[in-house]
C-alpha positions in Angstrom: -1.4 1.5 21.8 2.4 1.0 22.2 2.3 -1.8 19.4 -0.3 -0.1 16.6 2.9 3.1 17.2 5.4 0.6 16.6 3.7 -1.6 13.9 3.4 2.2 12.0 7.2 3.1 12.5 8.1 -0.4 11.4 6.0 -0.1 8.5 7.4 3.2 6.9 10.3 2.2 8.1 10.1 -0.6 5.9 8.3 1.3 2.9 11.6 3.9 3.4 13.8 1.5 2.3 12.1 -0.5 -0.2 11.4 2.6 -1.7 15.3 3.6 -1.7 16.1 0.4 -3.6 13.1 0.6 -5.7 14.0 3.7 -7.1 17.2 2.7 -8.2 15.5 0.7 -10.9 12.4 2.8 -11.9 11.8 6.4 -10.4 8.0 5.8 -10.1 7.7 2.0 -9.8 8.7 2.7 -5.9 5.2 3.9 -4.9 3.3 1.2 -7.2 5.2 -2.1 -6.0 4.3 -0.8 -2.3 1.5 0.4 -2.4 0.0 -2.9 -4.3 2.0 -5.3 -2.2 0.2 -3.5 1.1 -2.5 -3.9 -0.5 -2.1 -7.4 -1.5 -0.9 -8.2 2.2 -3.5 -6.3 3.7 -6.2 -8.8 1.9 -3.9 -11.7 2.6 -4.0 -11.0 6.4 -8.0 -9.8 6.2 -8.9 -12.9 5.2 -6.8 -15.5 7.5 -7.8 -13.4 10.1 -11.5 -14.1 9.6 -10.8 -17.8 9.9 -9.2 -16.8 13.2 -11.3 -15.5 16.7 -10.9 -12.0 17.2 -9.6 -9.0 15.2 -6.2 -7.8 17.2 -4.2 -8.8 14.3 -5.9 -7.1 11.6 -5.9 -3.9 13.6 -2.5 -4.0 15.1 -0.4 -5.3 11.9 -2.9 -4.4 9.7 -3.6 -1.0 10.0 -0.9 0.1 11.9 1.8 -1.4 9.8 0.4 -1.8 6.3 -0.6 1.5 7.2 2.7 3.1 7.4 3.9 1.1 5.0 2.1 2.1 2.3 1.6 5.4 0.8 -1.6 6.3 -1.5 -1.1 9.5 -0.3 2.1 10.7 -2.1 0.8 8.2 -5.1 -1.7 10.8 -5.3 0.9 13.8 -4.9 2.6 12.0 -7.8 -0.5 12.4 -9.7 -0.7 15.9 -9.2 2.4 16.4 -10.4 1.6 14.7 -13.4 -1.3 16.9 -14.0 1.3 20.5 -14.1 3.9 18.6 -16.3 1.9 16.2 -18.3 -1.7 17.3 -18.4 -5.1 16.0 -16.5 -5.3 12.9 -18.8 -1.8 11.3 -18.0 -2.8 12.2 -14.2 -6.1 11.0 -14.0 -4.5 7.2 -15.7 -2.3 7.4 -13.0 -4.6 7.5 -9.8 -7.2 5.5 -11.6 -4.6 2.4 -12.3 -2.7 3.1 -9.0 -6.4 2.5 -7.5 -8.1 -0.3 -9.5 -4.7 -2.2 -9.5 -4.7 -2.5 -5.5 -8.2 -3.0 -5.4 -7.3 -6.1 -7.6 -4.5 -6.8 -5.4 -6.1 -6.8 -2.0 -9.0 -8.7 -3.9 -6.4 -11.1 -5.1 -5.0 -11.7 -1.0 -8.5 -12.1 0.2 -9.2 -14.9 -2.4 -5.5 -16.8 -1.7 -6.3 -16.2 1.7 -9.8 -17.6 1.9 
């Protein structure tokens, strides 16, 4: 129990300041290059995991860590924002390619990882 709460505060501790840097360069790009590179990792560790006996790993560091590391949730804040100041369409490209491009990504970590 103490590791998964440790694994989490690592994790968006570590999502805290990528983001900080990230937005430097691109207010936006933040939330997309963590979100898909949890989800890319996420697939990465699924998959060497199954080669492995039991499932501690993907729970712990996994879930825990990827976990609080990344963020779909304000992604999708982000998107309704988009909706008041730029209209449903805008919005709905947002969350759409914010999802199908981390389902690519953990699909693309499961299949380098497999």
């Amino acid at each position: 129990m103490i590791a998964v709460f440790l694994a989490g505060g690592v994790g968006a501790t570590c999502r805290w300041l990528l983001g900080i840097l990230l937005s430097r360069i691109r207010r936006g790009l933040d939330l997309f290059v963590i979100n898909l590179s949890g989800a890319f990792l996420l697939g990465l560790l699924f998959a060497w995991q199954s080669a492995q006996t039991g499932t501690g790993l993907v729970w712990t560091e996994g879930a825990a860590f990827l976990g609080g590391y990344t963020t779909f949730s304000t992604a999708l804040v982000q998107s309704a924002d988009l909706v008041k100041a730029s209209g449903w369409r805008l919005a709905a490209a947002h969350a759409g390619a914010m999802c199908l491009a981390a389902v690519a990504a953990a699909a693309l970590g499961l299949w380098l990882g497999g």
